[in-house]
C-alpha positions as CSV (number, residue, x, y, z in Angstrom):
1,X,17.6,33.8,-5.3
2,X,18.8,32.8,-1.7
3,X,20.5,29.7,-1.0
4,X,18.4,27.4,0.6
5,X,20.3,25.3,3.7
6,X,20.4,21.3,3.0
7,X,19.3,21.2,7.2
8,X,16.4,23.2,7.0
9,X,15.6,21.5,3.4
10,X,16.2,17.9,4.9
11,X,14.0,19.0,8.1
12,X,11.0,19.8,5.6
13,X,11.2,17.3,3.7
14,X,11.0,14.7,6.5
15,X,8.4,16.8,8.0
16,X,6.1,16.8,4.7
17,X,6.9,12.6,4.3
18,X,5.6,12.5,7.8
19,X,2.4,14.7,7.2
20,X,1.8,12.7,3.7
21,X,2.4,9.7,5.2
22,X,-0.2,9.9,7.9
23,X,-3.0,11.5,5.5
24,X,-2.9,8.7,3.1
25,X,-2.5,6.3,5.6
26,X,-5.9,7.9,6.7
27,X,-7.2,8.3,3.5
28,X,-6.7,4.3,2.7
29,X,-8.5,3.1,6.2
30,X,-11.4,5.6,5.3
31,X,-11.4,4.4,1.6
32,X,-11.2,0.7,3.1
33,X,-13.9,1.6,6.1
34,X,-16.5,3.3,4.1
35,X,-16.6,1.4,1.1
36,X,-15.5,-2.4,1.5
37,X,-17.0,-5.0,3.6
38,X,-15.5,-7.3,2.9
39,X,-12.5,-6.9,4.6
40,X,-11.1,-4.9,7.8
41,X,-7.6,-2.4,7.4
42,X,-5.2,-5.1,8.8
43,X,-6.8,-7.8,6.2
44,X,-6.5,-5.0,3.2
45,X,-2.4,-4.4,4.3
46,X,-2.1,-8.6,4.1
47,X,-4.0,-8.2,0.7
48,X,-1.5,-5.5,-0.5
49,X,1.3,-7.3,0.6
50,X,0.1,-10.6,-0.8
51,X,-0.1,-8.3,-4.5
52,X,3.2,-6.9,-4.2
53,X,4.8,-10.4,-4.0
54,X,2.6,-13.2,-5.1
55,X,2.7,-16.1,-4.8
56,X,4.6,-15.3,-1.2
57,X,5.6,-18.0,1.3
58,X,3.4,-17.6,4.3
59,X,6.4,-17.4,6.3
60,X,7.7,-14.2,3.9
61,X,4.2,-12.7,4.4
62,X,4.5,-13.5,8.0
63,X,7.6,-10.8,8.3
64,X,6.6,-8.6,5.6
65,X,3.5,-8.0,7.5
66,X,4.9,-8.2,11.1
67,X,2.6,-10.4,12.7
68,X,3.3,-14.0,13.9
69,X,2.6,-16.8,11.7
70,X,-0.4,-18.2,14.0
71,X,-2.1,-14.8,13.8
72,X,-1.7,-14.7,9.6
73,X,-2.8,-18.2,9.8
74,X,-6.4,-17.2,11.4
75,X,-6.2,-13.8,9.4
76,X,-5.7,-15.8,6.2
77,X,-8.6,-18.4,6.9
78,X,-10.8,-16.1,7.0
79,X,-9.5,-14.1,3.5
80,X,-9.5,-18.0,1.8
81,X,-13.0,-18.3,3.3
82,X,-14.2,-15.0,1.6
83,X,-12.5,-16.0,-1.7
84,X,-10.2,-13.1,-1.5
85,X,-6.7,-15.4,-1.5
86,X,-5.6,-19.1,-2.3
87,X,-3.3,-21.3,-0.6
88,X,-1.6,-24.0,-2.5
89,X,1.5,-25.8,-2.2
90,X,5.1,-25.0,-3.6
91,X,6.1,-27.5,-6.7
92,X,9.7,-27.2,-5.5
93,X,9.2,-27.9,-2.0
94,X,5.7,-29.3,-0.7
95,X,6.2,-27.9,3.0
96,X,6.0,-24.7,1.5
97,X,2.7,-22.8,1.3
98,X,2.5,-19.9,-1.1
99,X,-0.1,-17.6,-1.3
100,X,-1.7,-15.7,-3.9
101,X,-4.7,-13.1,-4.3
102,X,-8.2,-14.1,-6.5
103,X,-9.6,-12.2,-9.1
104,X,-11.8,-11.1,-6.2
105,X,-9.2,-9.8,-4.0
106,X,-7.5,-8.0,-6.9
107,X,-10.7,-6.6,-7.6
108,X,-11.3,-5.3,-4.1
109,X,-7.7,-3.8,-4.2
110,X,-8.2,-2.0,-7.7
111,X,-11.5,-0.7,-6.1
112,X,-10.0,0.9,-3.0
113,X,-7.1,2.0,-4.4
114,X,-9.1,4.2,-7.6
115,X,-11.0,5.3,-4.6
116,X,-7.7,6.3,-2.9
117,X,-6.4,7.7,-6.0
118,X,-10.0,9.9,-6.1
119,X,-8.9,11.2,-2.7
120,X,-5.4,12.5,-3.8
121,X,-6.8,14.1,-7.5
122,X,-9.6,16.1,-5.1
123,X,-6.3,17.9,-3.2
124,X,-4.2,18.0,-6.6
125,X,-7.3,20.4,-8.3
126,X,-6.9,22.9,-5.4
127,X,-3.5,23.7,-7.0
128,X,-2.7,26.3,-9.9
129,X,-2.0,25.4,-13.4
130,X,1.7,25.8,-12.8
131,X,1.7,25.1,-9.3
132,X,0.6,21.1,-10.7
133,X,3.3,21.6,-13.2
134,X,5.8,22.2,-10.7
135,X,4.7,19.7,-8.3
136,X,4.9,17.2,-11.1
137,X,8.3,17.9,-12.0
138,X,10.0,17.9,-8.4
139,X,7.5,14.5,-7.7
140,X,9.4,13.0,-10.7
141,X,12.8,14.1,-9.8
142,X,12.2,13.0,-5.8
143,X,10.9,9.5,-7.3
144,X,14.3,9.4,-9.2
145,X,16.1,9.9,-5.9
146,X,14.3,7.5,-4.0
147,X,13.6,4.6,-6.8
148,X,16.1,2.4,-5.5
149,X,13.7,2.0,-1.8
C-alpha cells in the first residue's frame, strides 16, 4: 500500500467538510422549508441555539447567533408569540433575561431534525455492506479527533 501525503490528505478532507457542510446545510433549510410552518431557517438556527444552551442570556444568544440584540429581540417576539420559547428573568440577577425553548419548540426541532436524519440514512443505503462498515469506523475515529470542537 502507497503512502498517502498528509497535504493531499488534509486538502480532501477540508474539501469533503466543505461539500458536507453545504449539503446538510441544504438539507436542513429543505427539511425546515417543506415541512414546518411554523418557523422560517434563521428562526430554526435561534431555536437550535436556544437547545444547545438553555436557558441562555439573550445577550449570549445574541453572539452565538451573530445578529444584534434589537433584531433577536423582534425575532424572539415573534417565537414567544407562537409558543415556541419563554422568556423569564434570572433569580441571580433580575436584569438578566434567559431564554428557554417550550415543549413546542423542542417538538418542532425533534421533528426537523428525524426528518434531517431521514435525509442522511437515504445516502448511507447507497453504500456497500462494508463500505457502511468502513465509513462507520473512520466517522468514529474523525469524531475522536475532533471531540474537543
Amino acid at each position: 500500500m502507497t503512502s498517502i501525503d498528509d497535504r493531499k490528505l488534509a486538502r480532501l478532507w477540508d474539501a469533503f467538510f466543505q461539500k458536507a457542510g453545504r449539503w446538510l446545510k441544504h438539507q436542513y433549510q429543505q427539511q425546515i422549508q417543506e415541512n414546518c410552518d411554523e418557523v422560517t431557517a434563521a428562526q430554526y438556527r435561534v431555536l437550535f441555539l436556544i437547545y444547545q444552551k438553555e436557558p441562555c442570556r439573550m445577550s449570549d444568544l445574541s453572539k452565538e447567533a451573530m445578529v444584534g440584540t434589537s433584531s433577536l429581540t423582534i425575532m424572539l417576539n415573534k417565537l414567544v408569540e407562537e409558543g415556541l420559547v419563554e422568556r423569564q428573568s434570572s433569580a441571580k440577577d433580575r436584569r438578566v433575561i434567559l431564554v428557554k425553548l417550550t415543549d413546542q419548540g423542542k417538538a418542532i426541532l425533534q421533528d426537523v431534525h428525524r426528518r434531517y436524519l431521514s435525509a442522511i440514512e437515504e445516502k448511507v443505503a447507497l453504500l456497500e455492506p462494508e463500505q457502511k462498515k468502513t465509513l462507520h469506523d473512520l466517522l468514529k475515529e474523525v469524531n475522536e479527533i475532533v471531540k474537543e470542537l
